[in-house]
Structure formats: structure tokens, C-alpha cells
N, C-alpha and C positions, 0 to 999 in steps of 0.2 A: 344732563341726562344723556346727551350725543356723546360725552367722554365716559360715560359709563359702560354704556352699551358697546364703545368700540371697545374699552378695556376687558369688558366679558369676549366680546366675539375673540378679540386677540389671545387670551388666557385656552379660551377652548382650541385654540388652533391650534398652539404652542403643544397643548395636551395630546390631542388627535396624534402630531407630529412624533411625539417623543414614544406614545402606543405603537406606531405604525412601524417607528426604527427599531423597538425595543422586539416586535413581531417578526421582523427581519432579521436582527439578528439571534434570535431561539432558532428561525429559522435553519439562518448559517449555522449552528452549530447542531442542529439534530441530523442536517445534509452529511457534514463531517464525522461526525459520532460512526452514522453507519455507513460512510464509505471506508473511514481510517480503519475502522474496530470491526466492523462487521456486525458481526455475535458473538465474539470471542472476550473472555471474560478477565482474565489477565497476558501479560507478556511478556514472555524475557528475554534479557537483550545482550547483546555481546559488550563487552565493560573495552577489551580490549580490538586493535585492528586483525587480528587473525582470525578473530569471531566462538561462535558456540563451537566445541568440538562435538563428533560425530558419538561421543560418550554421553556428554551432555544431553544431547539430543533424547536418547534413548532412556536417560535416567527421568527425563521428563515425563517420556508415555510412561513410564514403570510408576510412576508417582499415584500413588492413591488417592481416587477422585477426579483424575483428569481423563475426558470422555476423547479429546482430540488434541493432537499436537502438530501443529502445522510450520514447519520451521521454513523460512523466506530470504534470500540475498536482495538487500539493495545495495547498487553502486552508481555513481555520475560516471557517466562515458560517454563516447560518441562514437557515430555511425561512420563508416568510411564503405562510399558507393561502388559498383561494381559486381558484375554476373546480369546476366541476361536479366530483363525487366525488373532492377533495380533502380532506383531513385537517390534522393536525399544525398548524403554527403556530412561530412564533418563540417558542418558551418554551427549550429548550436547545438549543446551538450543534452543530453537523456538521461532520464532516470531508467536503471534496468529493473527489475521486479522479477528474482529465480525463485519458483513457485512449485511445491508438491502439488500437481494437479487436484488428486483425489485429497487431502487432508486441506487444503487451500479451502476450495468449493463449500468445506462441511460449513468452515465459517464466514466466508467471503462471497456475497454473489458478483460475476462479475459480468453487466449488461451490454452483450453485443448487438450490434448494428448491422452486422454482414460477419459471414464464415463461422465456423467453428471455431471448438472452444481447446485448449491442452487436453491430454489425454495420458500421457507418459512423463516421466522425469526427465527423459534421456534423448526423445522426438525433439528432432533440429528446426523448430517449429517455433512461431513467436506470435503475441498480440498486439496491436499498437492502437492507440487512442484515434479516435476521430482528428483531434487535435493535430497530431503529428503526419496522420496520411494529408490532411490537405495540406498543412506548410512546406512538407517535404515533398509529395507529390507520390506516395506508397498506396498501389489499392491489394488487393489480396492476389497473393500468388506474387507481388515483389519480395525480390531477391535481397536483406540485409546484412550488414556484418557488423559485428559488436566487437570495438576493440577496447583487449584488456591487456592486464601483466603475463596473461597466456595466450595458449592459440587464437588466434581471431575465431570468433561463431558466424559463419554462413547460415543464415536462416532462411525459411519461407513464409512471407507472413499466410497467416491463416485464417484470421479474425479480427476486425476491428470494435473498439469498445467505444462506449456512448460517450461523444463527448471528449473530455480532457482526460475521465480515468479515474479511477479511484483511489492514485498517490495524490494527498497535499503538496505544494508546494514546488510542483515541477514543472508549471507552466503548461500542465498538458502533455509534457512530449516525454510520456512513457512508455516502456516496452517490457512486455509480459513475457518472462520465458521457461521451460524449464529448469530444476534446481539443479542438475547436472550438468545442464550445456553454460548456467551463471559459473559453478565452481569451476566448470574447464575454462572458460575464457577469462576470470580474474585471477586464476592458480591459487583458488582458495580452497582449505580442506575442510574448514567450519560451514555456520550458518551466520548472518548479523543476526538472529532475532528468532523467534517462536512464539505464537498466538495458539493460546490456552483455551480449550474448550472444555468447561465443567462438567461431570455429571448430573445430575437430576438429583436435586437435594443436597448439594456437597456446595459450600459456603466459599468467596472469596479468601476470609481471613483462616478457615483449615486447610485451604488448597496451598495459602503461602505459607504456612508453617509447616507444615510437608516439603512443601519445594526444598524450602532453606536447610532442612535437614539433611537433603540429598544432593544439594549442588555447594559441591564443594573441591570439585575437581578444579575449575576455572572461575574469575572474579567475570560476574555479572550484574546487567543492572535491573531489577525486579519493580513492575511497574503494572498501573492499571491502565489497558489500553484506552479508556474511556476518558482519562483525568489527558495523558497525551493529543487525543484528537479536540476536545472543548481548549487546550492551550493553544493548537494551530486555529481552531475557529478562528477565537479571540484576537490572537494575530492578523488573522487576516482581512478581518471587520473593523481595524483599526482606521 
């Protein structure tokens, strides 16, 4: 009877256990869903390193059914310290994030902690993570520089955001900047990427057979931002 009962209490515990991890990670992935994706219902992505060109871009908004087109730079780089109330320093790499202010926002929110938020493409103005102001030692109003294959970007931070940020996989030490000041400081003329916001009524699968008729200028890669962000969950719950 005593091996009974212990083998029930053990069975229920095992169970509880495997409820409680299987809870956590729905969790981790609905956290990821809408930090990676936002609202944004498809994306597409630069196939090669020169990225989306500035045609491409455009042939997106023109696409019938798509309500927003928010096209973004990421690159790994690092900061190199220097200007009046600057901090940090090249010791570990950053993810950057060059962001249309106004088309970003329709599908991304991004949760700050202190200062304001972008406002311009072209404003020499940055965001950086909780994360990366305490490691590096950045509060608002430090002086940053982003080096790339172009001009270095002197920025001013201006906002910090909750936490590590809403890039997967960067350890937190992300830096939000205009899409202007990312193309001037990597000497890029494209975009890596565009986050698709649908109309009201207008379906995944008519929005991408549209696309595909219109992008043909450059090889990209055509993906659901959703199926992207539950694959970095999953990695990272591993």
C-alpha cells in the first residue's frame, strides 16, 4: 500500500512538473512572438549582403493589401568611447537596429524606461536597452559612436528600453537608431529586411502571391515573421 501511494504521489509530481515547464515554455514563446513580430504579419528579407534595394522597398508599399511597410538594418558592431559624457567602449559587440521611426511604431511597440522615443530617420539620436546602459555604464544624454564600413555615427542616447530589448539573441546589448544614420554608418544603400502590415480583410496567402509577382527586381527571402520568432523561442528554451 506504502509503494502504492508513493508511486501515485511520484506520477502526480512528474506530471505537475512537465504542466508547469510545458507553461513556461508557451510562455517563452508568446514573450518572443510579440517582441520579434510585433503585429506584423509577414517579412521579407534580404537573400543577399547589399540587402533590399530602395525599389524594392517601394514596390512593397505599392503592393495590394499591404496597410504598412516598415523596412529595418540590423548589423553586429561595436561601440568605440569618446565625446563628452560617453561611456562603454569596444569591449563587446552590439546588435544595431536602423529603424523607420513612424512605420516601425505602427508594428512594433517599443517599452521605455527613461527618455524619449525616435522621431526622424535622419535625428543623430539612439536607444539602447537597460541591458547595455548598466554593463557599459550609458544613462541618457551619453555620447555613442557606432563603427561601421562608413562614417562612424556619433549619437546621443535618448531613451532607454525595458530590459534587454526586443532583438532575440543579442544578449541584450542592442542599439536602436535611425534608418539613415544605420545606411550612413555601414555604407549601405538597401534595407536587411521589411515587416509587412496587412489590411483589414486581406489574407497572408493573397498578400504573398502579390508580393511574388512584384519582387523581382532582387533575390529575397519571403517568410512569416511568426514561424521566425517561435524558431528563436525554441532555441532558446532548449
Amino acid at each position: 500500500t506504502f509503494l502504492t501511494v508513493l508511486g501515485v504521489m511520484l506520477g502526480v509530481g512528474v506530471l505537475s512538473a512537465s504542466l508547469s515547464m510545458n507553461a513556461g515554455i508557451e510562455a517563452a514563446v508568446d514573450r518572443t512572438v510579440r517582441d520579434v513580430v510585433g503585429s506584423a504579419d509577414l517579412r521579407v528579407s534580404a537573400f543577399l549582403e547589399r540587402g533590399l534595394s530602395d525599389a524594392t522597398v517601394e514596390a512593397i508599399r505599392g503592393t495590394d493589401g499591404v496597410a504598412v511597410a516598415a523596412p529595418a538594418i540590423e548589423k553586429r558592431t561595436f561601440l568605440a568611447a569618446g565625446g563628452i559624457g560617453s561611456a562603454g567602449g569596444a569591449r563587446d559587440a552590439v546588435t544595431v537596429l536602423g529603424i523607420d521611426p513612424v512605420a516601425h511604431s505602427r508594428l512594433h511597440d517599443l517599452e521605455l524606461v527613461a527618455g524619449a522615443r525616435l522621431a526622424r530617420t535622419d535625428e543623430p539620436s539612439a536607444l539602447i536597452t537597460e541591458v547595455l546602459a548598466e554593463a557599459d555604464g550609458y544613462v541618457l544624454g551619453s555620447e555613442l559612436t557606432i563603427q561601421g564600413a562608413g562614417q562612424p555615427a556619433r549619437l546621443r542616447v535618448i531613451g532607454i528600453l525595458a530590459g534587454p530589448g526586443p532583438a532575440v539573441g543579442t544578449a541584450g546589448r542592442t542599439v536602436i537608431v535611425p534608418l539613415d544614420i544605420a545606411r550612413s554608418a555601414f555604407g549601405l544603400d538597401g534595407v536587411t529586411r521589411v515587416d509587412i502590415g496587412l489590411a483589414d480583410g486581406v489574407s497572408s496567402a493573397d498578400a504573398s502571391a502579390a508580393l511574388e509577382e512584384r519582387l523581382i527586381a532582387a533575390p529575397y527571402i519571403f517568410s512569416s515573421p511568426s514561424d521566425k520568432a517561435i524558431s528563436k523561442a525554441s532555441r532558446s528554451t532548449r
